[in-house]
N, C-alpha and C positions, 0 to 999 in steps of 0.2 A: 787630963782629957783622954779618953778611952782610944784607941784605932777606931772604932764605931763609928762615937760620936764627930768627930774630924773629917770619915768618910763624909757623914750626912752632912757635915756644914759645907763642905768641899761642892757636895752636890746641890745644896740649897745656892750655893755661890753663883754655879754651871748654869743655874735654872734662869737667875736673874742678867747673868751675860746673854744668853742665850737671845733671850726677848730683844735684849738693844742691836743684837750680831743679824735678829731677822730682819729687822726695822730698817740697818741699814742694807743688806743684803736685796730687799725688797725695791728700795729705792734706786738701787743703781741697774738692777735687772728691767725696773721700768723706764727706764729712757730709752735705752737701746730697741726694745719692744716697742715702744710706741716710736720709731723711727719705722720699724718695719712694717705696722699694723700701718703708720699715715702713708704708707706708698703703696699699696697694695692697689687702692683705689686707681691712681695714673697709669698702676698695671693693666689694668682692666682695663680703661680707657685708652690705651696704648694696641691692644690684644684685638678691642673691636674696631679700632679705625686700621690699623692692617688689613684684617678680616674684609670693611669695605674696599681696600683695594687691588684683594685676589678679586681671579675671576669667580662668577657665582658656580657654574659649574666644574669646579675643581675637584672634585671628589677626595684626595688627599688632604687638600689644604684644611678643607673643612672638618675631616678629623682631627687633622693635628690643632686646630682652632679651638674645638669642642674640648680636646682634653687639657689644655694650656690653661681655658675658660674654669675646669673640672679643677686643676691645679690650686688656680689662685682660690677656688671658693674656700679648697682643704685648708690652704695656707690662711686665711682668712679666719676661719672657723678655731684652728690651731692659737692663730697668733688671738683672736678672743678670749678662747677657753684661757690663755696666759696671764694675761692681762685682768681676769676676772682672779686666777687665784691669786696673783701677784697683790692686787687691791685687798681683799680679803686679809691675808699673810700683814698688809700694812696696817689695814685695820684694827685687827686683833693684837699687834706687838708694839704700835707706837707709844713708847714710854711717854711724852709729853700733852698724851691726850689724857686730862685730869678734869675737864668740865663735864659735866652731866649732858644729854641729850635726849631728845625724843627718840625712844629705840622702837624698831619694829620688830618683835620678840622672833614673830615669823620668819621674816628675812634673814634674822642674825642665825638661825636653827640652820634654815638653808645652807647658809655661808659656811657654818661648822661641818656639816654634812659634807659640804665641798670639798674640804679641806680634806679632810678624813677618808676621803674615797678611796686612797691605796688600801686602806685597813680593812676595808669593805666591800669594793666592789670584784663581784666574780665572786663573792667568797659566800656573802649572806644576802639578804632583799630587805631593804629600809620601807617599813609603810608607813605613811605621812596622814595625818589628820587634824592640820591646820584648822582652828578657831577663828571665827569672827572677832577680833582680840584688839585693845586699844591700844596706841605706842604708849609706853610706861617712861618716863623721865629716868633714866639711869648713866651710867658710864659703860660704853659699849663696849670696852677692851675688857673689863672686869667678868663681865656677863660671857660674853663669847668666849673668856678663860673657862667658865662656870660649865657650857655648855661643849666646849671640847672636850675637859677632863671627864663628864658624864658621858657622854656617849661614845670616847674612845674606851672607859669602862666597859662599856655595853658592848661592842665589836669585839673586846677582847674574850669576854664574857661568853659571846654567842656562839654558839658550835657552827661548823661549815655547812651551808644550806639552810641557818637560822635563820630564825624572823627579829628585826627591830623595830617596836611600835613609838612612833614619835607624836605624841598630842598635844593641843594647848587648845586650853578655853577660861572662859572668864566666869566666876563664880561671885558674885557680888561686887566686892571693892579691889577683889583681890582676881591676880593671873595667874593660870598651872600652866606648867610643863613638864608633861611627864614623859619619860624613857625606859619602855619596859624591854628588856632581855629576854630569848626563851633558852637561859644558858642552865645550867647545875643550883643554882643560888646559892646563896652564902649559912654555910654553917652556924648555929646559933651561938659556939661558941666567940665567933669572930665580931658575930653583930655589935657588942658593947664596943669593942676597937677598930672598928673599920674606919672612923673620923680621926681616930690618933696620929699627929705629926709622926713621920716615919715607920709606923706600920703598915705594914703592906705583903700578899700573898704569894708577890711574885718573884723569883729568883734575883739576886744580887744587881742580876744586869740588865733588867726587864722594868726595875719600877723602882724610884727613890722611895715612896709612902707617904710625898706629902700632896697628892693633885686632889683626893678628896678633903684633907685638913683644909686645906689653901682653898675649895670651894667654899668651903663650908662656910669660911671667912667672911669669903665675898659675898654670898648671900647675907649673911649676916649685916655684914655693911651696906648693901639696902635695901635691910628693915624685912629681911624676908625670912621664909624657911625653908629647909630642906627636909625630905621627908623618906624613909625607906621603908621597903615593904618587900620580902623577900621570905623565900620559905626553899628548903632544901628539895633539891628536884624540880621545881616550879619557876624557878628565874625569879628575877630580880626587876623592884621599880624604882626609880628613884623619883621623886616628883617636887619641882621647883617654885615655890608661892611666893607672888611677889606682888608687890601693895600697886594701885594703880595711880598714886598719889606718890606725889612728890618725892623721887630719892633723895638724899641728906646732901649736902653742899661737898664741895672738894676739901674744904676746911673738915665739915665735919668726917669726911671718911678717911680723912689722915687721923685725928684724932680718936676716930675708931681703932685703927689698925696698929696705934702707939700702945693703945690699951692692952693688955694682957688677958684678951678674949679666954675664957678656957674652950677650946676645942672638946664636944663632946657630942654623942648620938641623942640629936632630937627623941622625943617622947612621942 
């Protein structure tokens, strides 16, 4: 076995701890928070029954009321914002979610956006063009992997003060979602290997090369396709088809994933 190949397993290994280290990570961050988010409320109610027993014309008191008032909304709003990525972060990493569900493609987009907002926000402008779109039957931890590795491609992709176009709509039987870059796009030499396990463009320490194999996967596992469209100078699309019928059972995407899929660039 090569120092290469050992790096790459080493880090295939990283990837797969990683998912169970958030899951519990996530869980114990949310107790605590929702200890802080359920008192918030007694705070307020605490804040206004004071407040009735200054006098009304206190001119002082009533500032410091006002901004106590102005406090808790922030801490409110804070401890929200937490609690929504915390949910999120559980959503996407819990290893023991293996049944299929009714997913709302829209939603899960959002979520990933969410997530992703250190990579992006301040830096480029995400425009959104949600579909009237139906929930599609899948496994939502698989999908929201699918949809973070694409569009952290794409923020990495996109130059500072870029644009990222995010769309979904429904085309017959089937659902798109596309993420288009307005970065450099990818050289034609690369196009044939951009789906290859471990290849990848970016420095040693920047990217193992397997988030698009590993998409690829997954779409494959239900029953979908991934689609790219990219030309040098013009940015990059990636575009996600997926059946609006039935994903395959948890049986069957185990028994996909046993298979020895060949990893390779749709047509």
């Amino acid at each position: 076995m090569t120092p290469k190949t050992t790096q790459q397993l080493v880090q295939t290994e990283k990837l797969a701890m990683m998912g169970s280290l958030l899951a519990g990570l996530a869980h114990e961050i949310n107790n605590p928070l929702t200890f802080i988010y359920s008192n918030l409320e007694p705070l307020r109610e605490a804040i206004v029954e004071l407040r009735q027993r200054a006098p009304a014309d206190d001119g002082p008191a009533t500032q410091i009321f006002a901004e106590l008032n102005a406090t808790v909304d922030t801490m409110e709003e804070g401890a929200r914002r937490a609690k929504e990525i915390i949910e999120n972060l559980r959503y996407f990493s819990y290893p023991g979610r293996r049944e299929k569900e009714a997913v709302d493609l829209n939603k899960l987009l959002e979520q990933s956006i969410t997530l992703l907002a250190p990579k992006w926000k301040g830096r480029l402008r995400i425009v959104r063009r949600y579909g009237e779109i139906p929930k599609i039957q899948a496994f939502p931890a698989d999908l929201g992997q699918v949809f973070l590795n694409i569009l952290a491609n794409a923020c990495d992709a996109t130059p500072k003060r870029g644009v990222l176009h995010v769309r979904t709509w429904q085309e017959g039987d089937a659902v798109t979602v596309s993420v288009r870059d307005s970065g450099t796009g990818i050289e034609k030499d690369v196009l044939p290997r951009i789906f290859d396990p471990f290849f990848t463009t970016k420095g040693p320490d920047e990217g193992t090369g397997l988030g698009l194999a590993i998409t690829l996967q997954l779409v494959q596992k239900h029953r979908g396709k991934l689609e790219l469209q990219s030309e040098p100078g013009e940015g990059t699309e990636f575009r996600i088809v997926l059946p609006v019928a039935a994903a395959p059972t948890a049986r069957e995407a185990e028994e996909a994933e046993e298979a020895s899929i060949p990893v390779r660039r749709p047509i």
